[in-house]
C-alpha positions in Angstrom: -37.6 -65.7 2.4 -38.6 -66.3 5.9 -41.6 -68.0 6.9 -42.8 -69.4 10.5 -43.9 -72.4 8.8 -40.6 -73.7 7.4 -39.3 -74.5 11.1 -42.3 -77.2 11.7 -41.0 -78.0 8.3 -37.2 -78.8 9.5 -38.1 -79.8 12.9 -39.6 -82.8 10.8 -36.3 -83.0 8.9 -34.3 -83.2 11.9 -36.7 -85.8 13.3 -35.9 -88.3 10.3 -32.6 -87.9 11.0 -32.9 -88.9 14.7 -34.5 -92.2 13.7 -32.4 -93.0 11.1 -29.6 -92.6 14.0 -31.8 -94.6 16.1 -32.3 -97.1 13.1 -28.4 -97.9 13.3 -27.8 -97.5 16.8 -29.9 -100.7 17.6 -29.3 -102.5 13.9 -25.5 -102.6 13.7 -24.9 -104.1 17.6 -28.2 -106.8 16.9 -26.1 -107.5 13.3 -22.8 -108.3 15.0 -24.3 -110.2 17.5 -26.2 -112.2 15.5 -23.0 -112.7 13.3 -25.4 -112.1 10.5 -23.8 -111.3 6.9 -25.9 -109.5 4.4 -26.0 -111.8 0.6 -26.7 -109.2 -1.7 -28.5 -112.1 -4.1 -30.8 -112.9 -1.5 -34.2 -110.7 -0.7 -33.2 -108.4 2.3 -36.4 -109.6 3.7 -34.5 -112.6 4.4 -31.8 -110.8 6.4 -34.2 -108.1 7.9 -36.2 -111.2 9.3 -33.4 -112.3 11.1 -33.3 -109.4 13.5 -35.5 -108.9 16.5 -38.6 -107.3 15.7 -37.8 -104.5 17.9 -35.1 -103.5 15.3 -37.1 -104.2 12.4 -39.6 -101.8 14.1 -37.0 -98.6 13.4 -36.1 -99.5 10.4 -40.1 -99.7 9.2 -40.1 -96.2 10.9 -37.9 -94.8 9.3 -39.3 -96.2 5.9 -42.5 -94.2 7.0 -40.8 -91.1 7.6 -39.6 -91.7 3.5 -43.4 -92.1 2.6 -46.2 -89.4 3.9 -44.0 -86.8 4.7 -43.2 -86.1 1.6 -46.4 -84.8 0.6 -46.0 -82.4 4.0 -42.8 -81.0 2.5 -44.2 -79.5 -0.4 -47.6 -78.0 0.9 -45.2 -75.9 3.8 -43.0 -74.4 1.0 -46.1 -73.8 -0.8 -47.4 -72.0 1.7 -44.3 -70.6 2.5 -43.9 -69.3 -1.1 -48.1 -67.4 -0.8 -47.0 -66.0 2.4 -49.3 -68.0 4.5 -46.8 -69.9 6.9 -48.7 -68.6 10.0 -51.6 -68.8 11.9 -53.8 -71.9 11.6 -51.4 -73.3 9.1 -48.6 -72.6 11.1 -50.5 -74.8 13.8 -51.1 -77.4 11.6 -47.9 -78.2 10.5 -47.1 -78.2 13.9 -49.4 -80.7 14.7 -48.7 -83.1 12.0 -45.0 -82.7 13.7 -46.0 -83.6 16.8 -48.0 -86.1 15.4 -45.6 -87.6 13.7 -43.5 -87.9 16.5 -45.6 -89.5 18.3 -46.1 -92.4 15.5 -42.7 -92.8 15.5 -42.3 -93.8 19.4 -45.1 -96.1 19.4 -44.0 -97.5 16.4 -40.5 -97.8 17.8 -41.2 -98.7 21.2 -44.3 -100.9 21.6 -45.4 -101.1 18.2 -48.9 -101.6 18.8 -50.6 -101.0 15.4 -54.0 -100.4 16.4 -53.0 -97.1 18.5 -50.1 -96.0 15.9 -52.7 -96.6 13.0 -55.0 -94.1 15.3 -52.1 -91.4 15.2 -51.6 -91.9 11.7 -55.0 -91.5 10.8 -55.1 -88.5 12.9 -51.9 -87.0 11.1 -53.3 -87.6 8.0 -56.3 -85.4 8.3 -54.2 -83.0 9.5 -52.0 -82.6 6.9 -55.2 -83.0 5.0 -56.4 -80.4 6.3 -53.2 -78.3 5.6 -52.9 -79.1 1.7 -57.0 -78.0 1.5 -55.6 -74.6 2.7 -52.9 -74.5 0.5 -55.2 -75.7 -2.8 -57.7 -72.8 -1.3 -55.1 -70.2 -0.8 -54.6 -70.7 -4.7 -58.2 -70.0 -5.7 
């Protein structure tokens, strides 16, 4: 089965993968210069705090990308499955994408929540909007 919809769909896979390489491009030099050593019987909120916040800031992306998405993954094979990848949906999912994107830069690069909370908002009406079309196409 092909479907237009399923590349928005691994563009977003791909994506993940870029920030987890981003996550332990900046994590593993600002560990070894810190001489930090992890103690698995301690919280990892205790080691995590010991990094600069613009580290932590990848690593809470990336725990994002684990969270929402994963709702978007599902309602593009489901449409995918109907045969109704294109079109508006097809749009959407490329919106919530971009979107998605988006979060992840601010998030990773000036972190300020106010305007990342305003993307995410956004990207969550979209893919709203995207799993109401799905439910709909069932009816």
């Amino acid at each position: 089965m092909h479907s237009p919809i399923l590349a928005p769909m691994i563009a977003m896979v791909l994506w993940t993968f870029v920030m987890l390489g981003w996550l332990y491009a900046a994590r593993i030099p600002a560990i070894t210069k810190a001489k930090l050593v992890y103690d698995p019987r301690r919280p990892a909120e205790e080691f995590h705090a010991q990094l600069p916040a613009t580290v932590r800031w990848k690593g809470d992306n990336y725990t994002h990308l684990m969270e929402q998405p994963t709702v978007f993954y599902p309602v593009v094979l489901m449409l995918a499955l109907l045969g109704d990848g294109g079109g508006v949906n097809l749009m959407l999912a490329w919106a919530y994408v971009a979107l998605r994107v988006v979060h992840s830069l601010i998030q990773v690069l000036i972190n300020k929540v106010m305007v990342r909370f305003a993307v995410f908002t956004l990207s969550s009406l979209v893919l709203l909007a995207l799993a109401i079309r799905a439910a709909l196409d069932l009816a």
